[in-house]
N, C-alpha and C positions, 0 to 999 in steps of 0.2 A: 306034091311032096317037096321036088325041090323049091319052089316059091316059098314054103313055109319054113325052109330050112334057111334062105335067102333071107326075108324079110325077118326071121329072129337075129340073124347074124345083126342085119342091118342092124336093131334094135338093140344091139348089144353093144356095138359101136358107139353109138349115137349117147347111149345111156353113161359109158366109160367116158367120152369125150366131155361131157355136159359135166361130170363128177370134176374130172380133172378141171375144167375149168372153174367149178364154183370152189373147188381147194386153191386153184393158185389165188383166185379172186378174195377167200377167203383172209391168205396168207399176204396179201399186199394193201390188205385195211388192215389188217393188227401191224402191220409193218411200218404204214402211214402214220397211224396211230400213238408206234413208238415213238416216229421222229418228231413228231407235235410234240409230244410229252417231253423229250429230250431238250427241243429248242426252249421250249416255256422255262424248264430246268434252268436250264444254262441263261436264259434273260432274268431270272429270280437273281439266280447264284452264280455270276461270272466266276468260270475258274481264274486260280491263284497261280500263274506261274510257277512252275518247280525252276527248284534247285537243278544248274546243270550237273549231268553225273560226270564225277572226276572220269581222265581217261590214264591208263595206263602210262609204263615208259614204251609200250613197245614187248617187253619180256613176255608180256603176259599178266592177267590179275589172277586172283584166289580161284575161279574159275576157271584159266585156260584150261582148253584142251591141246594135249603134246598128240603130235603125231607118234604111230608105232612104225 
């Protein structure tokens, strides 16, 4: 009885480990996949430079947060 209690544990382990692994492996080929898609993007369509964003005097902009 215990060996069959054993060897399900085991099997249950092994079975969660092997899951997990084929989700991270999963999740790092759509990953791969985005960055390929990204780079390709970006050699079609070089980004445009932005506008730098103005900066304040110091006071604060339309946004600050005042402390209480």
């Amino acid at each position: 009885m215990k060996m069959t209690i054993y060897s399900t544990k085991q099997h249950s382990r092994r079975a969660l480990h092997e899951f997990r692994f084929r989700a991270a492996c999963c999740w790092l080929s759509q990953e791969v996949e985005f960055l390929g898609w990204r780079l390709r993007l970006e050699t079609l369509m070089p980004s445009v430079p932005s506008d730098p964003v103005p900066t304040s005097d110091g006071q604060g902009g339309q946004y600050a947060v005042h402390s209480m």
